[in-house]
N, C-alpha and C positions, 0 to 999 in steps of 0.2 A: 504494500500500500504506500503508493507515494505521500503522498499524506502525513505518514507517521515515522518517514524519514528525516522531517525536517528536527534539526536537533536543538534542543533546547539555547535559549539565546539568539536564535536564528529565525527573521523573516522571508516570505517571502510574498510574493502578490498573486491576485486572484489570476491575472492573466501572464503570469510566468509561470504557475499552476497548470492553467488552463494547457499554456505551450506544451511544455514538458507532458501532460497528456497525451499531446497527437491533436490537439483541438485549438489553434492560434485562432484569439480573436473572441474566444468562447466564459472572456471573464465574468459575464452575470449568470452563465449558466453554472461556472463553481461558485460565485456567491448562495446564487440561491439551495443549490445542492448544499453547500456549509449549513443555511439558515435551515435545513430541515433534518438536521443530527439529531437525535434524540438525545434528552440532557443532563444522560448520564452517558453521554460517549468518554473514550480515553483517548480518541483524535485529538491530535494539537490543534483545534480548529482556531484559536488563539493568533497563531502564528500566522497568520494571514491576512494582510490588510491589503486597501486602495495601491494604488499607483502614486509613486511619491511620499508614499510613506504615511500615508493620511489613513485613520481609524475611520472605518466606514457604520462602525453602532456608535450609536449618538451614549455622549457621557451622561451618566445621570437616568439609566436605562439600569435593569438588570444586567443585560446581556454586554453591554457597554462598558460596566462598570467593574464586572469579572475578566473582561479583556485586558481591560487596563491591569488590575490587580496580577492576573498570572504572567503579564509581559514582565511589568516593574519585578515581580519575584524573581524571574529570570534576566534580571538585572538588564533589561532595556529601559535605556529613559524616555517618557513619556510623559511630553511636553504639550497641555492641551488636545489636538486631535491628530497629534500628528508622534512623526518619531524621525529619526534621519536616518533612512533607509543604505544607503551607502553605508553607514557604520555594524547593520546586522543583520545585512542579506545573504539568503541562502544561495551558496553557488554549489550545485550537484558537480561533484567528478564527470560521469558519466549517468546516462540514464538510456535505459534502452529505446531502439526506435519504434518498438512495438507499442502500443498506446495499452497505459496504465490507468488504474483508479486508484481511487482515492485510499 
């Protein structure tokens, strides 16, 4: 599961997700797939924001508020709605050309 390779400390985006799938271009359809985990998953669904590094649940939300909380634990700063995604993106070695899930 690509998914739950991303290692802790480490972001990456909906639509570098998306790519890395087999699916460029297909970032609302991993959003929304995200948004329908059940929530007691053990997916780092966390780990995954906007483009630019921008938190896409609104702060002040359950679900927004838990993001924040398990980034910050894994020591990403989180600044507002945003984070500096150059400082703690995920870059995969390798990843096969076959298209993966999540």
């Amino acid at each position: 599961m690509l998914l739950s390779n991303i290692p802790q400390g480490r972001l990456t985006t909906y639509g570098q997700l998306a790519k890395l799938m087999g699916y460029p271009g297909a970032a609302r359809w991993v959003g929304r797939t995200l948004s329908q985990l059940p929530e007691d998953t053990q997916l780092p669904w966390h780990r995954v924001i906007a483009a630019g590094g921008r938190l896409s649940l609104p702060a002040n939300t359950p679900a927004g508020d838990e993001q924040r909380q398990r980034l910050r634990s894994e020591g990403i700063f989180v600044q507002g709605d945003r984070v500096k995604l150059r400082d703690y993106e995920w870059q995969p070695n390798a990843v096969s050309q076959n298209k993966v899930c999540f």
